[in-house]
C-alpha positions in Angstrom: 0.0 0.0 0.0 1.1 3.4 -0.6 1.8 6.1 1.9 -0.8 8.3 -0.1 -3.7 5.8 1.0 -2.5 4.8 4.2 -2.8 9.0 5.0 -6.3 9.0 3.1 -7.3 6.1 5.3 -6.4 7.8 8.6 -8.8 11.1 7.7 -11.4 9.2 6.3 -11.2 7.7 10.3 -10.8 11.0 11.5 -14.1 12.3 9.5 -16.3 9.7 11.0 -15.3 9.9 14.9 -15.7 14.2 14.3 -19.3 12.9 14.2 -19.1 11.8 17.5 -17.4 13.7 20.7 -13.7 13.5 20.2 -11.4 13.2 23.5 -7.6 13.0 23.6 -5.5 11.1 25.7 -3.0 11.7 28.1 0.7 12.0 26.6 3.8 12.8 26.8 4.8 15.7 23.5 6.6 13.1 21.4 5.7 9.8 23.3 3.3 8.5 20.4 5.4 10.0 17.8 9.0 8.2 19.3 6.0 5.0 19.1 5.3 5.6 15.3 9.0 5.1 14.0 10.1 2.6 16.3 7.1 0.5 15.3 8.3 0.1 11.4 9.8 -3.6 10.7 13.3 -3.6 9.8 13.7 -2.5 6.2 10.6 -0.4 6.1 12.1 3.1 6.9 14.7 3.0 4.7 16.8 6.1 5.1 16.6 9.5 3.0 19.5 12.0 3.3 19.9 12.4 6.6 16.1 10.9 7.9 14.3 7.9 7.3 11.5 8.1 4.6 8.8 8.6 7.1 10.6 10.9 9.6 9.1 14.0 8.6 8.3 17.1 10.4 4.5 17.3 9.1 3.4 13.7 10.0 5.3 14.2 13.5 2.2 17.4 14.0 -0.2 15.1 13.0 0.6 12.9 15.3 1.5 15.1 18.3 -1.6 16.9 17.8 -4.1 14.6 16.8 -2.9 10.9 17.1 -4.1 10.6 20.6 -7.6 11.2 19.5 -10.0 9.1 20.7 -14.4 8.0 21.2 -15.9 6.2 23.5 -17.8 3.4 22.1 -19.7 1.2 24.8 -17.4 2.5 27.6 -14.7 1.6 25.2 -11.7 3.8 23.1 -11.8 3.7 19.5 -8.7 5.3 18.3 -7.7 7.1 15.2 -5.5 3.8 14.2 -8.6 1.5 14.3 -8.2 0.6 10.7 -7.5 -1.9 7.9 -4.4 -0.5 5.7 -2.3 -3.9 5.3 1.0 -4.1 4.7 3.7 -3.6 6.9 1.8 0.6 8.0 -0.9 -1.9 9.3 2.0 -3.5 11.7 2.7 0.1 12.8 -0.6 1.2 13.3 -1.7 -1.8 15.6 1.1 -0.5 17.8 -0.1 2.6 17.8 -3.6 1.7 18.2 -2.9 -0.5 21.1 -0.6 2.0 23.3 -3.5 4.9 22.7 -6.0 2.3 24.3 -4.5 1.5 27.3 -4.0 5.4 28.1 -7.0 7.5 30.0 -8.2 10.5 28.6 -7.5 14.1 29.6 -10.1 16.2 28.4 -12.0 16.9 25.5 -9.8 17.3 22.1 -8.9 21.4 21.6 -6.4 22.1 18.7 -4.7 25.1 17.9 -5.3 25.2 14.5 -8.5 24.1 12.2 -6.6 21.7 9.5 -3.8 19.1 11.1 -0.8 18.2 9.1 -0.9 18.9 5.0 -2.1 16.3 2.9 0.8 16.9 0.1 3.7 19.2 0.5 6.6 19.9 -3.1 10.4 19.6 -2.9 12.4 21.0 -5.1 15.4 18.6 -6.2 18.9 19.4 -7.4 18.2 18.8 -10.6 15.3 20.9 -11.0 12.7 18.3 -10.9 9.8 18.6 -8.0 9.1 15.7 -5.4 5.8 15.1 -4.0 5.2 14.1 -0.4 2.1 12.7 1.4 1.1 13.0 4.9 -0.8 12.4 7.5 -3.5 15.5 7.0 -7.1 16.1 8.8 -9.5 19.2 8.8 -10.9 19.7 13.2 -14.2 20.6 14.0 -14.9 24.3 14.8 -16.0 22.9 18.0 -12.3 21.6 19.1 -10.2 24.7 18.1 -8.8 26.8 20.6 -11.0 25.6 23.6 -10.5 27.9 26.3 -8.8 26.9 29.4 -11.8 27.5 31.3 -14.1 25.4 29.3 -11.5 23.0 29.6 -11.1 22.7 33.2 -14.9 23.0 33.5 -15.1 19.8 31.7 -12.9 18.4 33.4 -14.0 19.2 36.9 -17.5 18.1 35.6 -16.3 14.6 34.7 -14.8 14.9 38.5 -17.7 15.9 40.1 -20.2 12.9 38.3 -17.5 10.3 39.3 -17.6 11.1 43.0 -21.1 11.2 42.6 -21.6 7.7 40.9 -18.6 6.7 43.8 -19.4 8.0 46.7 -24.0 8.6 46.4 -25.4 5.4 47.5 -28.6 3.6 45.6 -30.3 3.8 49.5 -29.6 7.8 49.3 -31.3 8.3 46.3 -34.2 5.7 46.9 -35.0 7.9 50.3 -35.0 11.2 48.7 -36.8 9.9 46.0 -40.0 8.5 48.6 -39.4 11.8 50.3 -40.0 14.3 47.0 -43.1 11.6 46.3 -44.8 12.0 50.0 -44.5 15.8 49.7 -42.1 15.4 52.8 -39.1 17.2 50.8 -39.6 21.3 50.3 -39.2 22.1 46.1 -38.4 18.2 46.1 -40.2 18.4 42.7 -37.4 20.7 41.0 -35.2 17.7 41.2 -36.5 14.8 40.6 -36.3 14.3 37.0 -32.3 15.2 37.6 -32.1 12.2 40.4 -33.9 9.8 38.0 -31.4 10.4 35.7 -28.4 10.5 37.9 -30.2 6.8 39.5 -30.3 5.2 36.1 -26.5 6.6 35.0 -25.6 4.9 38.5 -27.5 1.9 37.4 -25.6 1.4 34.1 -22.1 2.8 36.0 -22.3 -0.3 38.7 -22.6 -2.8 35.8 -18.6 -1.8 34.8 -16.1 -3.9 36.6 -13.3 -2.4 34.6 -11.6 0.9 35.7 -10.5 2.5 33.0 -14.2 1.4 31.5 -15.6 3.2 34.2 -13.5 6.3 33.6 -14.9 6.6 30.4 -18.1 6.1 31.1 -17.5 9.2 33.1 -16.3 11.3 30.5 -19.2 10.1 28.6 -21.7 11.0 30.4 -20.1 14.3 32.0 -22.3 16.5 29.6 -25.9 15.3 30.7 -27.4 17.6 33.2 -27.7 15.0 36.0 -23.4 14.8 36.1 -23.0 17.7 38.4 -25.8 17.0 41.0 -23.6 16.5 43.5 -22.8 20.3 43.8 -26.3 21.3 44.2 -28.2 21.5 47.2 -29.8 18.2 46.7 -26.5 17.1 46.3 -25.5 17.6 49.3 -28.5 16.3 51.0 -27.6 12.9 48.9 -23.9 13.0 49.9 -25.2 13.3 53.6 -27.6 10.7 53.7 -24.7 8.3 52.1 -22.1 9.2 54.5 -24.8 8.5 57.6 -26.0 11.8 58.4 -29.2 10.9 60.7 -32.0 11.7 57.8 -34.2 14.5 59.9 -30.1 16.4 60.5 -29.7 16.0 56.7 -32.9 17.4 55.9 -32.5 20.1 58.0 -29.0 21.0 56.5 -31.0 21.3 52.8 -33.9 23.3 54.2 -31.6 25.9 55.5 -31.0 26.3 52.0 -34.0 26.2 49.9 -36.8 26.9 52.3 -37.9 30.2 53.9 -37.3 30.9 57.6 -41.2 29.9 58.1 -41.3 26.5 56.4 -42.1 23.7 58.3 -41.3 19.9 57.2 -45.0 18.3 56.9 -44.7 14.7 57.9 -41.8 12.3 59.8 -38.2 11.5 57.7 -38.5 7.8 57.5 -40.0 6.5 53.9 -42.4 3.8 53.6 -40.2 1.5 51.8 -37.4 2.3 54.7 -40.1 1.0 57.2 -41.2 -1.8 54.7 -37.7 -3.1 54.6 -37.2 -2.9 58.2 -40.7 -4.8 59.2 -39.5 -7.4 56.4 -36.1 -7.9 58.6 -38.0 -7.6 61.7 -40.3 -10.5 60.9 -37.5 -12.6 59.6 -35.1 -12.6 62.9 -38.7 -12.9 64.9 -37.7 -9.8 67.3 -40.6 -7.5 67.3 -41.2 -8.3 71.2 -37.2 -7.5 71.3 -38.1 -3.5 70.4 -40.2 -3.1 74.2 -38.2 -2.6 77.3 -38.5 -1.4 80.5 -36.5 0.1 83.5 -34.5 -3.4 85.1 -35.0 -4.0 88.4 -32.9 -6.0 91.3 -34.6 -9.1 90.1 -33.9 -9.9 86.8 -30.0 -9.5 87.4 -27.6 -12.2 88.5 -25.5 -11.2 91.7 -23.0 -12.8 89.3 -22.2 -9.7 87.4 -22.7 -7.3 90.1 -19.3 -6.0 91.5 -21.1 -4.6 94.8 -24.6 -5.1 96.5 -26.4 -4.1 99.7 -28.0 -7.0 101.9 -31.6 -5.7 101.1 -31.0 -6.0 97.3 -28.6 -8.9 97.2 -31.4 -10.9 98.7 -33.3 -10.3 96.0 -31.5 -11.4 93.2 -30.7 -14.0 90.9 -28.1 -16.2 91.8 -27.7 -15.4 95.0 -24.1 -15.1 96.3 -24.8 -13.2 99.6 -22.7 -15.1 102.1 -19.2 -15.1 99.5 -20.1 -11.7 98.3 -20.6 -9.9 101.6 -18.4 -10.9 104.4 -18.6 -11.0 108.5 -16.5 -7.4 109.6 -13.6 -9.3 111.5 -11.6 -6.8 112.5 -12.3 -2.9 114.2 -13.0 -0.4 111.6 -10.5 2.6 111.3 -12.0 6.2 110.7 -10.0 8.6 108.3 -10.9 11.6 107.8 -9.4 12.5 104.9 -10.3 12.1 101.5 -8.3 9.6 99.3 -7.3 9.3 95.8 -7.9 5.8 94.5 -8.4 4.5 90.7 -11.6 2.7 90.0 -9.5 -0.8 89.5 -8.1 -0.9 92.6 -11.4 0.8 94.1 -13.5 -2.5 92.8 -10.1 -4.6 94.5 -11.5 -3.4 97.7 -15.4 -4.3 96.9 -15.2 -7.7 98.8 -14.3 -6.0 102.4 -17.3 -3.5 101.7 -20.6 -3.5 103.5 -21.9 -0.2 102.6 -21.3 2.2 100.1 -22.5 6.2 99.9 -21.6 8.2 96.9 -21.9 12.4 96.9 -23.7 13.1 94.2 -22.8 16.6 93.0 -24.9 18.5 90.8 -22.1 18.4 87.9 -23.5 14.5 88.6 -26.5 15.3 86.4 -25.2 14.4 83.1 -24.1 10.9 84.6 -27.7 10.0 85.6 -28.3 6.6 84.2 -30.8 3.8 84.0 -30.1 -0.3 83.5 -32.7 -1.6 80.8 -34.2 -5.3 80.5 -36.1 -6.4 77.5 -40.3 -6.3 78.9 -40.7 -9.4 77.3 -38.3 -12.2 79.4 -38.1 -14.8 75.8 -37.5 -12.2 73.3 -34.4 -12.8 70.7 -31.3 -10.5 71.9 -31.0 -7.8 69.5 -27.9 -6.4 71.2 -24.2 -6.6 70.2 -23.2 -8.8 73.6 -25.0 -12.0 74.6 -27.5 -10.7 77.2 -30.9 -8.5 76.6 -30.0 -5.7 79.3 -28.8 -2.5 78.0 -28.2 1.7 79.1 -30.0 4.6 79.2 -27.9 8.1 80.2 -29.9 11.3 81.4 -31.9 12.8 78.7 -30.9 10.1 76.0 -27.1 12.1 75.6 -24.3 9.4 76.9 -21.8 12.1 75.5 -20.7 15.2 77.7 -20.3 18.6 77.3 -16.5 18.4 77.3 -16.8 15.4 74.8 -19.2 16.9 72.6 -16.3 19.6 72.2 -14.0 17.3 71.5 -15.6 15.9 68.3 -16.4 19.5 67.1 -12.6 20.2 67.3 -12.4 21.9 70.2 -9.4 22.2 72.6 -10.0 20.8 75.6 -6.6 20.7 77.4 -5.9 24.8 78.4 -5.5 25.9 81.8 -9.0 27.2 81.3 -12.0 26.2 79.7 -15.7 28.2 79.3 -17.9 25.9 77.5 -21.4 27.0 76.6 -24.1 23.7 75.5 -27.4 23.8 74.7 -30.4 21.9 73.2 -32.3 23.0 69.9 -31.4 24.9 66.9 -31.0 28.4 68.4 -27.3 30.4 67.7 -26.6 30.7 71.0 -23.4 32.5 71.2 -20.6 32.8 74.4 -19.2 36.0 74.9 -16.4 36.4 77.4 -15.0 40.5 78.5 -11.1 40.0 79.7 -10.2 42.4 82.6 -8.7 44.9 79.8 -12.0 45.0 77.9 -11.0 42.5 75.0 -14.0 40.8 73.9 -13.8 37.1 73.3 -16.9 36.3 70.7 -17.7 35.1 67.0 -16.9 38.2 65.8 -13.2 38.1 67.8 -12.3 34.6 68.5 -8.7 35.1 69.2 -6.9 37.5 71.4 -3.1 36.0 70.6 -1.7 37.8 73.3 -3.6 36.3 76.4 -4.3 32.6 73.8 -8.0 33.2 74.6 -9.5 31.5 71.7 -12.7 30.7 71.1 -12.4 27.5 68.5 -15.7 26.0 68.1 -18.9 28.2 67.1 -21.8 26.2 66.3 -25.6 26.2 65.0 -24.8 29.9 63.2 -24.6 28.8 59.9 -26.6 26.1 57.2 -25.7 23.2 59.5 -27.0 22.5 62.4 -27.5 20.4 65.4 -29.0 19.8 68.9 -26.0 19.3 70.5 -24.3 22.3 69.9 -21.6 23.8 71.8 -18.5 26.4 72.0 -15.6 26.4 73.4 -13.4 29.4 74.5 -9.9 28.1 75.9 -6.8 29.7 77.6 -3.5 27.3 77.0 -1.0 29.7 78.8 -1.8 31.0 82.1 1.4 33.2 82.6 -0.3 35.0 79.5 -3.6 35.6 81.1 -4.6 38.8 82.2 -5.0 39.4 86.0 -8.3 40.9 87.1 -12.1 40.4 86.8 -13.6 37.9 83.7 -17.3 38.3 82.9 -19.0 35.7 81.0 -22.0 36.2 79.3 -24.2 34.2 76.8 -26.6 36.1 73.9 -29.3 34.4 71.9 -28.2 35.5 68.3 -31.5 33.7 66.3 -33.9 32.1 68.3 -35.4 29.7 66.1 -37.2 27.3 68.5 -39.1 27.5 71.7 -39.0 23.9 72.4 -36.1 22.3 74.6 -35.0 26.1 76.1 -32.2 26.6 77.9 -28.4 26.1 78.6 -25.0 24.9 80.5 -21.9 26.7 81.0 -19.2 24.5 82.1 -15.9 26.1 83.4 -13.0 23.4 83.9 -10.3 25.0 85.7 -7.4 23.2 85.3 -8.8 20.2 85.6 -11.7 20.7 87.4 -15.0 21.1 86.4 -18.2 23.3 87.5 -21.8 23.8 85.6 -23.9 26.8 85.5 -27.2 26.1 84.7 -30.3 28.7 82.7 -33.1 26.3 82.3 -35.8 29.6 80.7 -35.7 30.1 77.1 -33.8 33.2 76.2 -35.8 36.0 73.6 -33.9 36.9 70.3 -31.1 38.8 70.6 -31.2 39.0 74.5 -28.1 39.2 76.6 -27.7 37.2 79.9 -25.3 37.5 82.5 -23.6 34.1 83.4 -21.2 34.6 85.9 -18.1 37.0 86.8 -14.6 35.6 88.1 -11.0 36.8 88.9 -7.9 36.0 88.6 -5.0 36.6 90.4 -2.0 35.2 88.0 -2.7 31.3 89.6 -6.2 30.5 90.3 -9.8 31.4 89.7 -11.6 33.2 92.6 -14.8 35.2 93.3 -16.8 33.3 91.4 -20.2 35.4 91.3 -23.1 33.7 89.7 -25.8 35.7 87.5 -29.3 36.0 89.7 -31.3 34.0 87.5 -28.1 31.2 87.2 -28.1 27.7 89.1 -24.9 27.0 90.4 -24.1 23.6 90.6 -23.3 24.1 94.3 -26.7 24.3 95.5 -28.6 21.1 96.0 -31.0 20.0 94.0 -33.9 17.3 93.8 -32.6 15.2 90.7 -34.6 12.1 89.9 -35.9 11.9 93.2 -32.0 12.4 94.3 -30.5 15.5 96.7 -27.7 16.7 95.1 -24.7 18.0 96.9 -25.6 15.2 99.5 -24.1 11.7 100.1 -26.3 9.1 98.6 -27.0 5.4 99.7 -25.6 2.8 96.4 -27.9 -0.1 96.6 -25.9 -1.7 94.1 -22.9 -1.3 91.8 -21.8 -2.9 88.4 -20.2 -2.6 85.3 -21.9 -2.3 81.6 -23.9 -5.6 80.2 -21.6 -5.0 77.5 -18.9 -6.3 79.9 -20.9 -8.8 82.0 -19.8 -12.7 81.7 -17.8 -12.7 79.3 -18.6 -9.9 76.7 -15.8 -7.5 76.3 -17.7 -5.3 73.8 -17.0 -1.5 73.7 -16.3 1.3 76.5 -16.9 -0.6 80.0 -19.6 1.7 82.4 -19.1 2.0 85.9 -22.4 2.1 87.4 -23.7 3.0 90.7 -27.4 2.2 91.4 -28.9 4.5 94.0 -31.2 4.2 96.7 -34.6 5.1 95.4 -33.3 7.2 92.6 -36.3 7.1 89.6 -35.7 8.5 86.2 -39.2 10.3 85.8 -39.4 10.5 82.0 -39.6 7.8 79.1 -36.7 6.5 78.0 -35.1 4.9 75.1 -34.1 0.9 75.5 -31.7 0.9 72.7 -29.4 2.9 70.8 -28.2 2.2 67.4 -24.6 1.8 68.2 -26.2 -1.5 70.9 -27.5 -3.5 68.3 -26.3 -6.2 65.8 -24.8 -5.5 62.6 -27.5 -7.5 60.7 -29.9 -4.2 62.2 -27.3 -1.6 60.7 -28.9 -1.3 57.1 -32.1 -0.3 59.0 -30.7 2.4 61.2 -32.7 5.2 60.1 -35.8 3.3 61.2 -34.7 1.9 63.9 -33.5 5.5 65.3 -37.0 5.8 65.1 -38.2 2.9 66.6 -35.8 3.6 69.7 -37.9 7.0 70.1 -41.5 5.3 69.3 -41.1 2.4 71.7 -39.7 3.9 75.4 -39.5 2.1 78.4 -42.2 3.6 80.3 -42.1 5.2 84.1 -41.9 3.2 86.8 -41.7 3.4 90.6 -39.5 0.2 90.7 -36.2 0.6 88.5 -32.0 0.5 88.6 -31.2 4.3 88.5 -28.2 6.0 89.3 -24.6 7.5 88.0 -22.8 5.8 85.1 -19.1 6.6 84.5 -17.0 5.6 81.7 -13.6 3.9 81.8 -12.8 6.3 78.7 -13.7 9.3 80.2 -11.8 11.2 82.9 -13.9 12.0 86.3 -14.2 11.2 89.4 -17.0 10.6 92.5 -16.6 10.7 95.9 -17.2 7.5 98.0 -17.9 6.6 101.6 -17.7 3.2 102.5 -17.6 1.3 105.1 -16.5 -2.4 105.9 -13.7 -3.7 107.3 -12.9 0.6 107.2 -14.6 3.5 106.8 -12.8 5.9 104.5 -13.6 8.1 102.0 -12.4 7.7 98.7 -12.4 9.8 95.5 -12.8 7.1 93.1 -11.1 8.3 89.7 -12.0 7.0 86.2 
């Protein structure tokens, strides 16, 4: 075959694939070029002058500027060398064809110029006479000439955007928001659906590819249709939440802060019917619909067994019973101290055995450790929880996290000499101001005064997202820094946007130790409220002087039928179920059960982090479930304080035995 048709073959390919959307392939300048000659069989390229025949400086611009041209066929390349030419060219051109495959694309083709190479060029000889040469020539499409580099990085951050979509937007995500837009539960849900049915079906086709450089293609492909950058849109985002785990009403929220007005309000619940379908349809296959009740446990339905301490009244009620090994004869004279002691809990639980009774103070900072045990209300339902026995947790108000935790996950700093921490429980912007003794002004709108390291490094619930467990944090790391003199701490109500669960906590750790200040009113718009005012003197924090309408965790309180402030009577103690027997199975709980104490509210018998992985799938529902089906109130229960061995605190013990000491037992 001659060179003449082996070029007219080439732009005959090139005609048909302009039809289509032309891409080009990553490369190297004269990677495919370097390809071309080495590819020739020995005796093919003979030499001219001072080049071989086919090393010429028009078919190397062909080929630098359009040889890497490619389609996408079926999620497939077709490349400009996918032809029949014979000969020793079709040799070459299987080389070529094969090394443009196996590269990924870059972007869309943009050439400088509108005709490619020169189909014939003349040469003038020595003696006069005039050579013709062929090449490699092609005419480009107006539409892939000098492509601006915005268009092209606009392409190619679309084709980014539709592959994290496809990636990382899960099939459950879009089935949800889908049931959602068609039970009028999702505000201007209608403007996208047509643009999710199309992104579901593209996802469809996408999960089909088991290749990866198929699937790159297919993004490319498909990068023009309007569905490719849904991801970036507000729906998007609810998508990409709902896929990562977001809880669905926290999700929903996010997106309504976006598209609806200040007065909207969501019409029915966030769980879809064919969520709760699926979930009844598991529910009925494992047989645990009974397993959803509980109640509050009481003495009874525990084993003395896994109980680390017990008084003689309860012990003598319970399964198992151990009461002779587990509470021994006082054999020798009891010693008095008078002096408080610092002992860890494991060698506190070392000294159960000698222990005949056991008092706790339970200070008002106590509150958030309020805890219930839970037993299923139904003695032969199928365990649904992570550890081999039915009995689970319940901390005060359904929160096992505290304050100083709940800054922690927001990125807070908890380890400064000093620590103001405001926490409260709807979607209000609260915001903590604190006034240093030189008037600087410690707020959102100055979080950092770098001279004294007041900082204030978590602000929370002012923008689109939001949560009801909010918090911020103001922190000083260097106390030499500080300035000496009178702190006032105050707390304003930016946007009130709720008047259900009102109210706040201020928690101030100095140094380690930790104090609450309590406003349990709702606070108007824009109101300011005077917390509390301290000093200090270079060292330590003094004159602490509480706002008139503050609590102060000093004074006692009736808590759950509890005095705080007061030394209370522990009717039994016990770690987690999670760690009874022989379950090892998360954070171990300390808990101490106190006389009388009653949880007066409903509360929930599982959480979604209890229960079996099979039950994952259906979390959302189940989330629900936890709220529909609360243990109800009861007279007779296992109530108390719960510590966890992860967390640092502490609690104050009197016992009594073969001593009587007091102990601060540290976790």
């Amino acid at each position: 075959m001659k060179f003449t048709t082996f070029a007219d073959t080439i732009n005959t390919q090139f005609l048909k694939m302009a039809k289509q959307d032309l891409y080009e392939i990553t490369l190297e300048k004269n990677e495919l070029w370097d390809l071309y000659l080495a590819s020739f069989p020995e005796g093919t390229n003979p030499l001219y002058k001072e080049r071989t025949e086919h090393d010429c400086q028009c078919c190397k611009h062909f080929i630098r500027d359009v040889g890497g041209v490619v389609n996408i066929v079926d999620n497939k390349l077709v490349t400009l060398w996918d032809v029949k030419v014979g000969g020793f060219y079709q040799i070459v051109i299987d080389a070529l064809a094969a090394y443009v495959r196996k590269k990924a694309i870059s972007n869309v083709l943009s050439c400088e110029t509108s005709g490619v190479g020169s189909e014939v060029t003349h040469q003038q000889l020595e003696d006069g006479q005039i050579k013709v040469w062929s090449h490699f020539y092609c005419s480009v499409p107006k539409n892939a000439v000098r492509i601006s580099p915005e268009v092209l990085s606009n392409n190619r951050a679309a084709k980014q955007v539709f592959k994290r979509g496809l990636d990382e937007i899960t099939t459950e995500a879009i089935d949800i928001v889908l049931e959602l837009i068609d039970q009028n539960s999702l505000y201007r849900g209608d403007e996208f659906k047509n643009s999710i049915k199309e992104f579901s079906a593209l996802k469809k086709q996408y999960g089909k590819i088991t290749d990866a450089a198929e699937s790159d293609n297919y993004c490319w492909a498909n990068s023009k249709k309007s569905s490719a950058r849904l991801r970036n849109t507000v729906m998007g985002t609810l998508l990409q939440d709902i896929s990562d785990g977001s809880e669905l009403d926290v999700a929903v929220r996010a997106y309504e802060s976006k598209v609806a007005p200040a007065n909207y309000k969501r019409p029915t619940a966030l769980i879809t019917k064919g969520m709760v379908e699926k979930a009844m349809k598991t529910i009925k296959e494992l047989d645990i619909e009974k397993s959803l009740y509980r109640r509050f446990a009481i003495a009874e339905d525990l084993s003395i067994n896994n109980v680390l301490f017990a008084d003689r009244a309860t012990a003598a009620v319970m399964k198992d019973e151990l009461l002779d090994s587990l509470m021994k004869e006082v054999k020798t004279e009891a010693k008095n101290y008078s002096k408080v002691e610092d002992i860890s809990i494991e060698k506190f639980v070392q000294l159960i055995p000698s222990i005949t009774q056991m008092e706790v103070l339970f200070e008002n900072r106590h509150t958030k450790n309020l805890m219930s045990l839970i037993a299923p209300k139904h003695e032969d339902s199928p365990n649904i929880l992570k550890w081999n026995n039915n009995f689970s947790w319940s901390y005060n108000g359904d929160m096992t996290d505290s304050i100083k935790e709940r800054v922690k996950k927001a990125g807070g700093n908890v380890e400064g000499f000093l620590r103001i921490s405001l926490s409260w429980f709807n979607y209000d912007d609260l915001d903590i101001h604190v006034k240093e003794p030189e008037g600087f002004e410690i707020y959102y709108g100055n979080k950092k005064n770098a001279r004294t390291t007041g900082h204030l490094d978590v602000d929370m619930n002012a923008g689109t997202t939001r949560t009801k467990k909010p918090v911020e944090n103001i922190v000083w790391t260097i106390p030499s820094r500080m300035e000496t003199g009178q702190y006032k701490v105050f707390v304003q109500n930016y946007c009130k946007r709720e008047t259900t669960d009102v109210g706040f906590v201020v928690e101030m750790e100095i140094n380690g130790e930790i104090r609450q200040y309590h406003y349990i009113k709702a606070i108007s718009n824009q109101v300011y409220l005077d917390v509390f005012t301290f000093k200090f003197d270079g060292e330590k924090i003094t004159d602490i002087i509480v706002g008139k309408e503050i609590q102060d965790e000093a004074k006692s309180q009736q808590v759950w039928d509890c005095a705080t402030e007061q030394f209370q009577k522990v009717s039994l103690m016990t770690v987690s179920p999670n760690h009874w027997d022989e379950n090892k199975v998360g954070n171990k709980h300390y808990f101490f059960i106190l006389d009388g104490c009653k949880n007066p509210d409903k509360t929930r018998g599982f959480y979604n982090e209890f229960l079996t992985p099979n039950l994952e799938k259906h979390r959302k529902v189940f989330e629900v479930l936890g709220n529909k089906t609360k243990c109800e109130e009861s007279n007779n229960q296992l109530s108390g304080l719960g510590f966890s061995s992860t967390k640092k605190d502490n609690i104050i013990c009197k016992v009594s035995g073969n001593f009587n000491r007091i102990l601060r037992v540290t976790f």
